[in-house]
Biopython code that builds the backbone (N, CA, C, O; Angstrom):
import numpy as np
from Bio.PDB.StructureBuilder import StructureBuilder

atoms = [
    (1, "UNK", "N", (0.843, -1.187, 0.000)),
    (1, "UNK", "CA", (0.000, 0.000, 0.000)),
    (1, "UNK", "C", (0.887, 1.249, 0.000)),
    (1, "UNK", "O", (1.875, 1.206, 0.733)),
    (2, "UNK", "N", (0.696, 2.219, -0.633)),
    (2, "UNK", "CA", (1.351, 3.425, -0.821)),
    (2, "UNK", "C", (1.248, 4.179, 0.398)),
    (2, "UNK", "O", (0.347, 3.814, 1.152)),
    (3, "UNK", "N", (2.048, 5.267, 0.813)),
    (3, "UNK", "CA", (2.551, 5.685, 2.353)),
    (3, "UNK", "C", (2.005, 6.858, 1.890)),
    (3, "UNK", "O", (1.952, 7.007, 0.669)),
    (4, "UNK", "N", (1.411, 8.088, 2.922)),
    (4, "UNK", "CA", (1.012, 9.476, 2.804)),
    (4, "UNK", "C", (2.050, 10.170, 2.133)),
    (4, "UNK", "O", (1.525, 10.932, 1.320)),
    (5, "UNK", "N", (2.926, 10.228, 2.113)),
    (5, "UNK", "CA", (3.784, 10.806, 1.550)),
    (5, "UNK", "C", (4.348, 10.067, -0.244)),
    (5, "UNK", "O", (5.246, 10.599, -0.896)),
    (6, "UNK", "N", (3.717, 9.034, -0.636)),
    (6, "UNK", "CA", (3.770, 8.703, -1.992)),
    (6, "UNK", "C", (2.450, 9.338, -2.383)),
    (6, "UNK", "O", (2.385, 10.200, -3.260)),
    (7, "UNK", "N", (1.748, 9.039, -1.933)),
    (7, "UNK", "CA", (0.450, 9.698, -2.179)),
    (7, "UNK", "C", (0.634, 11.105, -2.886)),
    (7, "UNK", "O", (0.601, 11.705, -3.961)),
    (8, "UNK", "N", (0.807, 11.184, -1.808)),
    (8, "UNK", "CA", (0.988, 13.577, -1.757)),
    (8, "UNK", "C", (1.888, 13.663, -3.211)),
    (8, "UNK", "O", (1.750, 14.291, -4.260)),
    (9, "UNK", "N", (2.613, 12.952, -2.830)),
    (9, "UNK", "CA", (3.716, 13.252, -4.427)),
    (9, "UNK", "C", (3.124, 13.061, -5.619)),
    (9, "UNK", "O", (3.349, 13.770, -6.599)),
    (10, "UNK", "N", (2.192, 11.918, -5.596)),
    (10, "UNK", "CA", (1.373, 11.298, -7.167)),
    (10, "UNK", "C", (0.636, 12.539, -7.091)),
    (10, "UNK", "O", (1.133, 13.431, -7.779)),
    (11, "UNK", "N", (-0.794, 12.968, -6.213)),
    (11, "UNK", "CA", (-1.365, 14.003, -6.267)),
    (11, "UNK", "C", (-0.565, 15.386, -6.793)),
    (11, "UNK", "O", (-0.791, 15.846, -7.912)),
    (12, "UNK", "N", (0.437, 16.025, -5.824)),
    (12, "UNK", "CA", (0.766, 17.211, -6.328)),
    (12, "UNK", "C", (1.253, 17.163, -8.132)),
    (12, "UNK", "O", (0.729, 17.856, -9.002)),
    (13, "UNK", "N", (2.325, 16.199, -8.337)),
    (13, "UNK", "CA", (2.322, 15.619, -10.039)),
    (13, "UNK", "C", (1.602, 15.246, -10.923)),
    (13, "UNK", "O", (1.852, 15.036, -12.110)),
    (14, "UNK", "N", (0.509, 15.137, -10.246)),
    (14, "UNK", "CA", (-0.701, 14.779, -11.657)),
    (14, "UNK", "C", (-0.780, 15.349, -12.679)),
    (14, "UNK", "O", (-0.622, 16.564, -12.554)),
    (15, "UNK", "N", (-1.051, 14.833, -14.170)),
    (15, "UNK", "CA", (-0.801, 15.296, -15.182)),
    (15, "UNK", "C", (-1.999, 13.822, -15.779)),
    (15, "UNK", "O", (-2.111, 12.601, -15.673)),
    (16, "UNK", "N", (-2.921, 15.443, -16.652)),
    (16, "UNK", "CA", (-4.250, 14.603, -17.253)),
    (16, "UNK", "C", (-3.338, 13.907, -18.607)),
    (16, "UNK", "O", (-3.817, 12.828, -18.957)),
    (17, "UNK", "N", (-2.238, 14.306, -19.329)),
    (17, "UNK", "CA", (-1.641, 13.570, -20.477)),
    (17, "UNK", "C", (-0.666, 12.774, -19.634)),
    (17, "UNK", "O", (0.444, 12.715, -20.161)),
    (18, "UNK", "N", (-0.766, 12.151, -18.484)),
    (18, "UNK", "CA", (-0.119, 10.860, -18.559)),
    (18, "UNK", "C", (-0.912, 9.889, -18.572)),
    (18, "UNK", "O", (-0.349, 8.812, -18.375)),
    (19, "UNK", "N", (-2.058, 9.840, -18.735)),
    (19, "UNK", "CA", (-3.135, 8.794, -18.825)),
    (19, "UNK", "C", (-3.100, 8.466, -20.488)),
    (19, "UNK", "O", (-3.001, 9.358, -21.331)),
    (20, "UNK", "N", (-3.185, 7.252, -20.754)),
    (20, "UNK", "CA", (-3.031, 6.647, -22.489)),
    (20, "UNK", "C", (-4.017, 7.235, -23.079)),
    (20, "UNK", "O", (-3.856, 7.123, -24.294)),
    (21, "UNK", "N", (-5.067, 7.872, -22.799)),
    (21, "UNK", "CA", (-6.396, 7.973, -23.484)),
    (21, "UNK", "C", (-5.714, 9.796, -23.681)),
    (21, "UNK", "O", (-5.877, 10.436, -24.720)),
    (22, "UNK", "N", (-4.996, 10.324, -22.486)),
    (22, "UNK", "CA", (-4.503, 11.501, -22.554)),
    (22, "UNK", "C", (-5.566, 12.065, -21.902)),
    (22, "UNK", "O", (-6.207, 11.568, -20.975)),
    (23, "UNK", "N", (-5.763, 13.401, -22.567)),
    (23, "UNK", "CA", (-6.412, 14.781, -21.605)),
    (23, "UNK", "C", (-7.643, 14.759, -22.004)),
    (23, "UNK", "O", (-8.539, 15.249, -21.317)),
    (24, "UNK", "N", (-7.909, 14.060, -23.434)),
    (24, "UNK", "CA", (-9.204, 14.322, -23.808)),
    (24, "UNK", "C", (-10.064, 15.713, -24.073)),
    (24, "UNK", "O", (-11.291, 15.792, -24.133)),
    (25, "UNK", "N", (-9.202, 16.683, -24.200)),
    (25, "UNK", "CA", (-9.674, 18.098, -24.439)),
    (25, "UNK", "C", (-9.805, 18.456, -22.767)),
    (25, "UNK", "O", (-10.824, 19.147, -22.768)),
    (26, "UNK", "N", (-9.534, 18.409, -21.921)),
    (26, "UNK", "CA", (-9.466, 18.975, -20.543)),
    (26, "UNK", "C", (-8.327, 19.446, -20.160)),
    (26, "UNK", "O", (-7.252, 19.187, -20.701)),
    (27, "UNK", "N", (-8.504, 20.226, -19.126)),
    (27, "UNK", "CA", (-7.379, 20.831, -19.185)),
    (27, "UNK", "C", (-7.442, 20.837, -16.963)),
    (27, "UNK", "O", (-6.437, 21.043, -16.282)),
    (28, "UNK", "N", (-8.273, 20.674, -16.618)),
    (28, "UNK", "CA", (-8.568, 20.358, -15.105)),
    (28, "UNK", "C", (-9.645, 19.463, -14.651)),
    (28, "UNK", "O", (-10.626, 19.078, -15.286)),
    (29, "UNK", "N", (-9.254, 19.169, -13.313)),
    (29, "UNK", "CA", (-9.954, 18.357, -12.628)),
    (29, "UNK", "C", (-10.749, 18.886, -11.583)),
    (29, "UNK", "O", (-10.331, 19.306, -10.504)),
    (30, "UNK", "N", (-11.934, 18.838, -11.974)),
    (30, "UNK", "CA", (-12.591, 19.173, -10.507)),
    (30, "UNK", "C", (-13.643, 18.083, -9.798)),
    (30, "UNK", "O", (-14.603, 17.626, -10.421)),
    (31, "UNK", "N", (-13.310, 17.694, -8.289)),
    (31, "UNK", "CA", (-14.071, 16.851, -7.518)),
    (31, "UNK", "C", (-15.017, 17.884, -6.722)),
    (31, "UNK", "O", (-14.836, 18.833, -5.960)),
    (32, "UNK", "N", (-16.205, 17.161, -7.331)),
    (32, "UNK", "CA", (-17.437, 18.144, -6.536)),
    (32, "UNK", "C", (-17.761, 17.355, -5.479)),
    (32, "UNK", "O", (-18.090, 16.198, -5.739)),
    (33, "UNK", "N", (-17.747, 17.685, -4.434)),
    (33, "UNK", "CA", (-18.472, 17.278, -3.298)),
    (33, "UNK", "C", (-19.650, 17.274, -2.933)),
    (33, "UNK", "O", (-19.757, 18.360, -2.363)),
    (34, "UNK", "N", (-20.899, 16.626, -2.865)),
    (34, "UNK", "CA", (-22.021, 16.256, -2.750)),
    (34, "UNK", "C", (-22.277, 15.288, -1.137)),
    (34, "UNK", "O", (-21.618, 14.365, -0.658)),
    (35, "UNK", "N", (-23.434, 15.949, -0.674)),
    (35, "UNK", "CA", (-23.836, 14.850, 0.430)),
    (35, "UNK", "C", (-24.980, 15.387, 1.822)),
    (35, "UNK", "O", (-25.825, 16.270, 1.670)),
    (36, "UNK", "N", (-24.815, 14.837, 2.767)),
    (36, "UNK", "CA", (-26.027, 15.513, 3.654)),
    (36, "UNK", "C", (-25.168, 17.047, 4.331)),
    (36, "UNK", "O", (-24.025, 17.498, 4.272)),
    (37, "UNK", "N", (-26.801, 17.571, 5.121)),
    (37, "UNK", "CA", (-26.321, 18.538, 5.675)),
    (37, "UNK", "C", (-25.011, 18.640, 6.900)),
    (37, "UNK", "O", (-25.675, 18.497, 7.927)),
    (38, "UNK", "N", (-23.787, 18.777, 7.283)),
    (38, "UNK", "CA", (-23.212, 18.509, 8.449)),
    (38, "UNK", "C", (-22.437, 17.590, 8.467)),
    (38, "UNK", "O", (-21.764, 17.426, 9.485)),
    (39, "UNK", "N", (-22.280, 16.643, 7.269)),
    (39, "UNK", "CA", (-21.647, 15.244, 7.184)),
    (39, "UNK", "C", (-20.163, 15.477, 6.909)),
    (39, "UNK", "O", (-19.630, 14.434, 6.529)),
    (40, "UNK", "N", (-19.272, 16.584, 6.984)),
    (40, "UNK", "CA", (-18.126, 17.010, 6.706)),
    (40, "UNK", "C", (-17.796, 16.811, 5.427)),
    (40, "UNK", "O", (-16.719, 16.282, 5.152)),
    (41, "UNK", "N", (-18.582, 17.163, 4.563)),
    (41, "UNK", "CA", (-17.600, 17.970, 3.274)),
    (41, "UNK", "C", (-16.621, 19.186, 3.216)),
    (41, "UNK", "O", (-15.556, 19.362, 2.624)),
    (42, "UNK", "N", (-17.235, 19.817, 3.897)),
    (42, "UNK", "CA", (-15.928, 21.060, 4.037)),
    (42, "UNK", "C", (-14.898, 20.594, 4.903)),
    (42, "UNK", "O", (-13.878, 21.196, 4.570)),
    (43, "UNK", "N", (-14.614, 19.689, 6.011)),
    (43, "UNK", "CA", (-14.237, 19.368, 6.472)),
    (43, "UNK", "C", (-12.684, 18.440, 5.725)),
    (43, "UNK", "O", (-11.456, 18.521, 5.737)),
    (44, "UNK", "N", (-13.685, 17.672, 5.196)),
    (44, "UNK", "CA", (-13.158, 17.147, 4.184)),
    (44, "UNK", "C", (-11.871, 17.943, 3.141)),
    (44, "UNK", "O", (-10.868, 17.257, 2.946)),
    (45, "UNK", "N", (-11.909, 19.084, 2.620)),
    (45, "UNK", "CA", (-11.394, 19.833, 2.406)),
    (45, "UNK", "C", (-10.213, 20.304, 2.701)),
    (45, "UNK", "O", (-9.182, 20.324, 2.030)),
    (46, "UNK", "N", (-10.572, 20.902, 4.368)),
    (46, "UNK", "CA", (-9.354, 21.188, 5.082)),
    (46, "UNK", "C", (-8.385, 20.124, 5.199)),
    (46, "UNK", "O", (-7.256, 20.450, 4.830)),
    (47, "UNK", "N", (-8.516, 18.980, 5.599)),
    (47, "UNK", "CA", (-7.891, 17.965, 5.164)),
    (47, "UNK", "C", (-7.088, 17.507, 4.629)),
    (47, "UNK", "O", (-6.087, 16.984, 5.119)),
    (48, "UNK", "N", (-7.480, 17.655, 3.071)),
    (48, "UNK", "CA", (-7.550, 17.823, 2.008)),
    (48, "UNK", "C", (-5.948, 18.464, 2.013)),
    (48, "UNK", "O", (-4.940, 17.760, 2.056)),
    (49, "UNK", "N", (-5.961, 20.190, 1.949)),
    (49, "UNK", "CA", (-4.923, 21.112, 1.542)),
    (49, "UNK", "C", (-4.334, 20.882, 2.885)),
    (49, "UNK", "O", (-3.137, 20.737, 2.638)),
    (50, "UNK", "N", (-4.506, 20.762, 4.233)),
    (50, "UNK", "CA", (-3.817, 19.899, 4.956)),
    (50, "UNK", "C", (-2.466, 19.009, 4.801)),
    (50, "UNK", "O", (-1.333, 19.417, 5.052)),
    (51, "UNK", "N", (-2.801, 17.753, 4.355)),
    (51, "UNK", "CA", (-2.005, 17.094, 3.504)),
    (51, "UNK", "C", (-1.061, 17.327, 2.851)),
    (51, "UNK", "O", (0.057, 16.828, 2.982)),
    (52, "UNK", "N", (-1.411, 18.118, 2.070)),
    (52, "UNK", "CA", (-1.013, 18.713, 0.997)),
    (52, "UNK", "C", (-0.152, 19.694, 1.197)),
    (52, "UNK", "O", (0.809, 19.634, 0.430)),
    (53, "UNK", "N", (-0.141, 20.413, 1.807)),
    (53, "UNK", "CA", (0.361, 21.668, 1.880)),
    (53, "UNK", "C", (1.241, 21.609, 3.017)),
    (53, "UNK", "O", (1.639, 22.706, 3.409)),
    (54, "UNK", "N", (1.732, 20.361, 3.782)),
    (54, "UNK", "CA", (2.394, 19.498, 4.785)),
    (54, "UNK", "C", (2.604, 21.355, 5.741)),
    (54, "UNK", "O", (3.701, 21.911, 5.690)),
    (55, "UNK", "N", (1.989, 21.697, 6.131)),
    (55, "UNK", "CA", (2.006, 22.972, 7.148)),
    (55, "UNK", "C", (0.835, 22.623, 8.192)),
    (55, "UNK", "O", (0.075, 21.662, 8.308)),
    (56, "UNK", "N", (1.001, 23.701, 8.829)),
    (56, "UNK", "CA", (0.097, 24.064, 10.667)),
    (56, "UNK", "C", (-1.355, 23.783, 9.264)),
    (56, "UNK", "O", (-1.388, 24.104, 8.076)),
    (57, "UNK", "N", (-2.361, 23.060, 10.155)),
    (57, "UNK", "CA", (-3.558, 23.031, 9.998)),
    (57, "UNK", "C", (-4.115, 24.444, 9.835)),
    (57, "UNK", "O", (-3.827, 25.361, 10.603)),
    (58, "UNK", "N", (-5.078, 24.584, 8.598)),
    (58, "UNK", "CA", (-5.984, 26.056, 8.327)),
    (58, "UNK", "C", (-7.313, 25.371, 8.321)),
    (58, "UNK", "O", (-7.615, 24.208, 8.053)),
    (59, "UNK", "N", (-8.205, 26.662, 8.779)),
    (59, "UNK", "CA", (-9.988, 25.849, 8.575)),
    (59, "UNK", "C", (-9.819, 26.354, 6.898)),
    (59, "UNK", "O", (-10.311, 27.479, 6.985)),
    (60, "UNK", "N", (-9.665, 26.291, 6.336)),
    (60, "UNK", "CA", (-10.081, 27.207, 4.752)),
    (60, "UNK", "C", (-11.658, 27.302, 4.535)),
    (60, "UNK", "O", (-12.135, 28.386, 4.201)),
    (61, "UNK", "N", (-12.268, 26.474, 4.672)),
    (61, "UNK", "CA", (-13.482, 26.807, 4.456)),
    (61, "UNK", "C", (-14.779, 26.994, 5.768)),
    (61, "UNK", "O", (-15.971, 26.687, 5.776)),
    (62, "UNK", "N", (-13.680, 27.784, 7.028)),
    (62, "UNK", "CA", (-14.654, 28.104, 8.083)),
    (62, "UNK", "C", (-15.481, 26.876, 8.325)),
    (62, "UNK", "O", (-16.625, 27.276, 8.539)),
    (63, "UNK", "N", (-15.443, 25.723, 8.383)),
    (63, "UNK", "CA", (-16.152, 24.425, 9.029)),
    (63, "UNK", "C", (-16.130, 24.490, 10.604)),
    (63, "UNK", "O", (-15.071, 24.456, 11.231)),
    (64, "UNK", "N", (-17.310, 24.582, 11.173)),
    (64, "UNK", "CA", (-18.040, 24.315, 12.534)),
    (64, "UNK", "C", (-18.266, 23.193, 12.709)),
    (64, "UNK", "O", (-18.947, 22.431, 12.023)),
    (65, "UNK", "N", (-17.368, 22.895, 14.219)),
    (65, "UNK", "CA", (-18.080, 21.630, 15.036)),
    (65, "UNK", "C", (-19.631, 21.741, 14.949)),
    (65, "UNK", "O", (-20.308, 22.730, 15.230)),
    (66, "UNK", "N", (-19.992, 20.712, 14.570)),
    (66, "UNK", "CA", (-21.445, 20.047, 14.146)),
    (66, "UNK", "C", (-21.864, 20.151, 15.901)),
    (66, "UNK", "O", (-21.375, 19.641, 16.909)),
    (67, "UNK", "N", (-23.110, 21.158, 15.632)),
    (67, "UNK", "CA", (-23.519, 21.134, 17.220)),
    (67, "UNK", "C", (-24.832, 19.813, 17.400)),
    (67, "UNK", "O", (-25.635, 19.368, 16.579)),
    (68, "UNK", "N", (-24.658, 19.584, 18.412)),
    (68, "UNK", "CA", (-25.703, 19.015, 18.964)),
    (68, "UNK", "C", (-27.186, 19.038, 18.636)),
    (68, "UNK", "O", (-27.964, 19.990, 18.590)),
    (69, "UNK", "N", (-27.422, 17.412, 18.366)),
    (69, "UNK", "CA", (-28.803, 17.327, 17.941)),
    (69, "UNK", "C", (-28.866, 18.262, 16.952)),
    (69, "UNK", "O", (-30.039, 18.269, 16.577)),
    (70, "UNK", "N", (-28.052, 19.281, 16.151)),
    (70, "UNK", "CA", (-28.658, 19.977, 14.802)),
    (70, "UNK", "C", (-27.956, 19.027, 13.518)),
    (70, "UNK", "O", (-27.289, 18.020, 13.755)),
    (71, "UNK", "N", (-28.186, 19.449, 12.369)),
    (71, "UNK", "CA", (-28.173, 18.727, 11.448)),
    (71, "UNK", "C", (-27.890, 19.908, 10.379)),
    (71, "UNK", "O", (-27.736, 19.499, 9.229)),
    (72, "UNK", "N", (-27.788, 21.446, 10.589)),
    (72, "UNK", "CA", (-27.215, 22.343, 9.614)),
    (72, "UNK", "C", (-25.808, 22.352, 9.404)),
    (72, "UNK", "O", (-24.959, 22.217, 10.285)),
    (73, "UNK", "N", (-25.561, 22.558, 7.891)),
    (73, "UNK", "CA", (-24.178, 22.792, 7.027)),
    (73, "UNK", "C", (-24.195, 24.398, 7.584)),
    (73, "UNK", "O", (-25.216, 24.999, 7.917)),
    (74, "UNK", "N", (-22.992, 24.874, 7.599)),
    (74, "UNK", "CA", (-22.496, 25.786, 7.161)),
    (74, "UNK", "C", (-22.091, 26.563, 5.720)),
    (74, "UNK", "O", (-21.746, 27.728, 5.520)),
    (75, "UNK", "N", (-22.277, 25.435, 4.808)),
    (75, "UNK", "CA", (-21.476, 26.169, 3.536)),
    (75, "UNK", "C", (-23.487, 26.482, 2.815)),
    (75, "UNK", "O", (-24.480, 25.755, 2.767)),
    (76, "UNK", "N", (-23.200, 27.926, 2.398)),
    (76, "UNK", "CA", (-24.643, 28.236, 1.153)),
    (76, "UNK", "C", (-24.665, 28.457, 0.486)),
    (76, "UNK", "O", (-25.637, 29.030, -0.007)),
    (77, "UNK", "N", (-22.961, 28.031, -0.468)),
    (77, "UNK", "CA", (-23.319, 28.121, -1.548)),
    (77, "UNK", "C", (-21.839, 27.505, -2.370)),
    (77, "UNK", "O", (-20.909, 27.111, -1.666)),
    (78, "UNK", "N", (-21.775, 27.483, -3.289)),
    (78, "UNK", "CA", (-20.593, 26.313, -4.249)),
    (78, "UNK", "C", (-19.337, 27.475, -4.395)),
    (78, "UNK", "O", (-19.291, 28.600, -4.894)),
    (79, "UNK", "N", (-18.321, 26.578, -3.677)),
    (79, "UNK", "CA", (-16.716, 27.555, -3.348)),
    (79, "UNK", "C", (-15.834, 26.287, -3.719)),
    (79, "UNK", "O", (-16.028, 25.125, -3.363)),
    (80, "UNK", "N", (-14.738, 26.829, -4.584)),
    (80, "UNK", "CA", (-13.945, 26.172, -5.187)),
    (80, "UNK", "C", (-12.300, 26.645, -4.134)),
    (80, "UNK", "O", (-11.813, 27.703, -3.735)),
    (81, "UNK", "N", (-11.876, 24.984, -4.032)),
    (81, "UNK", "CA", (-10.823, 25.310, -3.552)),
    (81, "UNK", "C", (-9.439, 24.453, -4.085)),
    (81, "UNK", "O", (-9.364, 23.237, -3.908)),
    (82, "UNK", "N", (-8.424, 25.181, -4.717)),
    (82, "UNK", "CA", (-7.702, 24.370, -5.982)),
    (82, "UNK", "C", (-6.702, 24.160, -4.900)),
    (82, "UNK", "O", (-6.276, 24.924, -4.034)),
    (83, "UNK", "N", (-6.356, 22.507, -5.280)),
    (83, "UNK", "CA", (-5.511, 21.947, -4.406)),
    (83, "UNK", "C", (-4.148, 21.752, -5.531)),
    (83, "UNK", "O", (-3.070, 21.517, -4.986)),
    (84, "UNK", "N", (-4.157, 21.807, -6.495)),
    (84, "UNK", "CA", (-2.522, 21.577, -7.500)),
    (84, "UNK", "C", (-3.498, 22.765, -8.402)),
    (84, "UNK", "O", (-4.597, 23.286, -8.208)),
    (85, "UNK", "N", (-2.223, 22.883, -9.699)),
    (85, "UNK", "CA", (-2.667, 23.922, -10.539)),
    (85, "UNK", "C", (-3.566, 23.394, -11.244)),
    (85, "UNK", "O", (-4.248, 24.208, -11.867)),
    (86, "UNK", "N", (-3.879, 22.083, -11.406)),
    (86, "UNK", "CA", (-5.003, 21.400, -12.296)),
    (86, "UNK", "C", (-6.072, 20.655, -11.527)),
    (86, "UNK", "O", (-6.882, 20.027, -12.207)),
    (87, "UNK", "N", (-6.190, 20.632, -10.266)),
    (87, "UNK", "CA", (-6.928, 19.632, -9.316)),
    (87, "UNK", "C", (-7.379, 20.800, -8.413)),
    (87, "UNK", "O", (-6.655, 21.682, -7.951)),
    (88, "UNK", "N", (-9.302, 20.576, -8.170)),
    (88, "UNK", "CA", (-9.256, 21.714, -7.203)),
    (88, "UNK", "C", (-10.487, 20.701, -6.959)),
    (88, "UNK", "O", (-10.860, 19.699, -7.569)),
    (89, "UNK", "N", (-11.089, 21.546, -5.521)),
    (89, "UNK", "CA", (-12.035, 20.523, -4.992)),
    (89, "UNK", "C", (-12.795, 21.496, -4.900)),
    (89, "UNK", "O", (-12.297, 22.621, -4.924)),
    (90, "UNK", "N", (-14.661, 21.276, -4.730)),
    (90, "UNK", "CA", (-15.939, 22.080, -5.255)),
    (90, "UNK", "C", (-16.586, 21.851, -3.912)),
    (90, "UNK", "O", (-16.810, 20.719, -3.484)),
    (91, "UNK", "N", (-16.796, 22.641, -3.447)),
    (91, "UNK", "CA", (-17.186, 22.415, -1.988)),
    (91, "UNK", "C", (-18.826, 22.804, -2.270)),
    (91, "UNK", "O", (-19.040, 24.008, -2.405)),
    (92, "UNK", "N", (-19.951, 21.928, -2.366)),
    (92, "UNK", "CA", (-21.118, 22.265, -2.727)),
    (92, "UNK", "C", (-22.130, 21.930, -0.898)),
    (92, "UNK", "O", (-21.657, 21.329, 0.067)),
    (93, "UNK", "N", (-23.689, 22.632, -1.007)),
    (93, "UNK", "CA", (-23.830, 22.867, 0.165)),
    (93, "UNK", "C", (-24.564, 21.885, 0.033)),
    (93, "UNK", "O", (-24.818, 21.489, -1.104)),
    (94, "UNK", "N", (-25.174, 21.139, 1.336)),
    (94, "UNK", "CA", (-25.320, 19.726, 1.707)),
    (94, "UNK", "C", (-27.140, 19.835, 1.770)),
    (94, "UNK", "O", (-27.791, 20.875, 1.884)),
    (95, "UNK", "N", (-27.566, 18.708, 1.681)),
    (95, "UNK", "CA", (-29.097, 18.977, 1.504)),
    (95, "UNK", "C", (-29.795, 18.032, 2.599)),
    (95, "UNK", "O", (-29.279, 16.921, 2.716)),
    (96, "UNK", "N", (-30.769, 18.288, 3.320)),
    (96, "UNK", "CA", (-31.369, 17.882, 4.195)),
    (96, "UNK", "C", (-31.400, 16.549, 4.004)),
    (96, "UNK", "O", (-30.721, 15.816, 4.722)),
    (97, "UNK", "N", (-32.441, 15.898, 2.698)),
    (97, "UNK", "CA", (-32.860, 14.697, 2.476)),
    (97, "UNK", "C", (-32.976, 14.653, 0.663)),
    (97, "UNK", "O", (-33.324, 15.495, -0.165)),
    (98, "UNK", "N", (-32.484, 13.189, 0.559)),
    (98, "UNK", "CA", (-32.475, 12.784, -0.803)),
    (98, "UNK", "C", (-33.393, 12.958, -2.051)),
    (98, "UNK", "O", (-33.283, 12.168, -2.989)),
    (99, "UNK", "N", (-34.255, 13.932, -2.079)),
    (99, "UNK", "CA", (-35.498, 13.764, -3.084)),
    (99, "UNK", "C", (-35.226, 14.230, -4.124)),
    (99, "UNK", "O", (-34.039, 14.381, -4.412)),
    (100, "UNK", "N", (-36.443, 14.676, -5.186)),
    (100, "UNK", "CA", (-35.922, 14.766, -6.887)),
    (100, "UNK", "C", (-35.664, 16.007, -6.479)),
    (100, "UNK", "O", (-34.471, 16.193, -6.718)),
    (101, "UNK", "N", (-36.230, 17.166, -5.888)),
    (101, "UNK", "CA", (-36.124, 18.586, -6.021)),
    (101, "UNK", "C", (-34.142, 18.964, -5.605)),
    (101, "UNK", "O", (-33.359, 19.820, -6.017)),
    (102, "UNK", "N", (-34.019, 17.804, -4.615)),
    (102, "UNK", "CA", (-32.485, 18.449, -4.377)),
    (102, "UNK", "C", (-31.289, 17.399, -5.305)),
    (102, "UNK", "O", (-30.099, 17.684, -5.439)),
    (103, "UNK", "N", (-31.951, 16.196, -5.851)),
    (103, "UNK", "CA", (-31.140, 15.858, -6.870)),
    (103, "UNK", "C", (-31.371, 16.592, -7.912)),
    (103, "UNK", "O", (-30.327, 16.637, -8.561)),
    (104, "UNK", "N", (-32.468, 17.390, -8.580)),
    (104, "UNK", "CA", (-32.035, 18.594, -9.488)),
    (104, "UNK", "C", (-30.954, 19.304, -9.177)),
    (104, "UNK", "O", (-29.872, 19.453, -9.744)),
    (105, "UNK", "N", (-31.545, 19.845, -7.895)),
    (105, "UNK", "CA", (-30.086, 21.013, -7.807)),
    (105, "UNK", "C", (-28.687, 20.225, -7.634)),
    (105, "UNK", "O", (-27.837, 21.051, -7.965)),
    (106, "UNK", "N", (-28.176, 19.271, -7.349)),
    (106, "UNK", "CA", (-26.979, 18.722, -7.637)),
    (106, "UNK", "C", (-26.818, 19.054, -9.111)),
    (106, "UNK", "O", (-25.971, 19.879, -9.454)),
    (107, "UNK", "N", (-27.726, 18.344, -10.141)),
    (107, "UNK", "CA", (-27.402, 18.527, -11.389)),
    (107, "UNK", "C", (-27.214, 19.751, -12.025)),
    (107, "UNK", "O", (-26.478, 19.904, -13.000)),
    (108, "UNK", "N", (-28.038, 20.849, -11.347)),
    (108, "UNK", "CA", (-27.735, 22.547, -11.436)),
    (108, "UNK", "C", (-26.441, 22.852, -11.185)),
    (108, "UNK", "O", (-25.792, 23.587, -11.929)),
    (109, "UNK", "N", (-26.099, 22.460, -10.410)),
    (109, "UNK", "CA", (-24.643, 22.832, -9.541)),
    (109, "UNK", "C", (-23.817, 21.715, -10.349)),
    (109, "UNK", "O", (-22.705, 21.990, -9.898)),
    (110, "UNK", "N", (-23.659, 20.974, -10.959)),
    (110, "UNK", "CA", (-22.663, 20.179, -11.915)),
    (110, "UNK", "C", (-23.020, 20.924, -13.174)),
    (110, "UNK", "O", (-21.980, 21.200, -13.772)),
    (111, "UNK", "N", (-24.020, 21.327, -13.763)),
    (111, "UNK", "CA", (-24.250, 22.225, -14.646)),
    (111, "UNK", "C", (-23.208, 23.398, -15.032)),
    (111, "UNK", "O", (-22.435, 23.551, -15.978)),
    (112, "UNK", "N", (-23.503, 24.107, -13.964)),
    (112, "UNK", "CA", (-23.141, 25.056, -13.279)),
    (112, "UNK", "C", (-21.006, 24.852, -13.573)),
    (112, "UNK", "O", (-20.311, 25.835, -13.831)),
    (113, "UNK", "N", (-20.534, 23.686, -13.465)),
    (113, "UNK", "CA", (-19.476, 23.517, -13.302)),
    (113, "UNK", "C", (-18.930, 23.507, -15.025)),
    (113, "UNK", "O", (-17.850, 23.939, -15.427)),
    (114, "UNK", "N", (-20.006, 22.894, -15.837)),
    (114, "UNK", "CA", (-19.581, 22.305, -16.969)),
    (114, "UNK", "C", (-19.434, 23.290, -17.800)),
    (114, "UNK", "O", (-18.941, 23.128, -18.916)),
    (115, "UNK", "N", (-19.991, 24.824, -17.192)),
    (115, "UNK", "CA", (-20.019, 25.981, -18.704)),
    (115, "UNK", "C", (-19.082, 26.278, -17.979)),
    (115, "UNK", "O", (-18.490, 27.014, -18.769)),
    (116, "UNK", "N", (-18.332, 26.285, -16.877)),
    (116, "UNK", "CA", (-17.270, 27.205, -16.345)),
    (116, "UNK", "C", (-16.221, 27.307, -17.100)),
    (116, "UNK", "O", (-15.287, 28.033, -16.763)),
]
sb = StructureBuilder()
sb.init_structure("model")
sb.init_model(0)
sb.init_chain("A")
sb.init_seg("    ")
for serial, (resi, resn, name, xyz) in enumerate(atoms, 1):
    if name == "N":
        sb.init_residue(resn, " ", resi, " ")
    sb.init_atom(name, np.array(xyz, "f"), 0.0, 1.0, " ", f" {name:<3s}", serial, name[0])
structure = sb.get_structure()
């Protein structure tokens, strides 16, 4: 199994033309984050450039200890946070419960990503 520190190295080096198929007309990567309200996606994040950025821990995206008995996100609205010059992560805001009205808006918000 690869060690945190092989990791970090493949990540920061990524390159979409070392894949055989190549870049495919792209030129970046973006991982959108999707999921419930409070479940640490932003969290996730900090983490994230954490890692990465092998320094003192930053909140970057202001993430709150999840209080008690509540179930609200903090994030309201879609913030991009680029972790290499081609890899950035999409910090999207978390939705109560699974139904069609908020799987639209996922697809709004991937929409949303694809004319960018």
């Amino acid at each position: 199994m690869d060690t945190i520190p092989e990791l970090t190295h493949y990540i920061k080096n990524f390159k979409l033309e070392d894949f055989s198929s190549r870049n495919q007309g792209y030129d970046r990567v973006l991982l959108q984050l999707f999921g419930y309200l409070g479940h640490g996606k932003s969290s996730f994040i900090n983490t994230c450039k954490y890692v990465l950025e092998d320094g003192e821990y930053q909140n970057y995206t202001n993430a709150k200890k999840p209080q008690k008995g509540g179930d609200q996100g903090d994030t309201t609205e879609r913030v991009t946070y680029p972790l290499t010059d081609i890899m950035t992560l999409v910090d999207n805001r978390g939705c109560s419960k699974m139904d069609n009205y908020e799987t639209a808006e996922f697809l709004a918000q991937l929409g949303k990503s694809m004319s960018e």
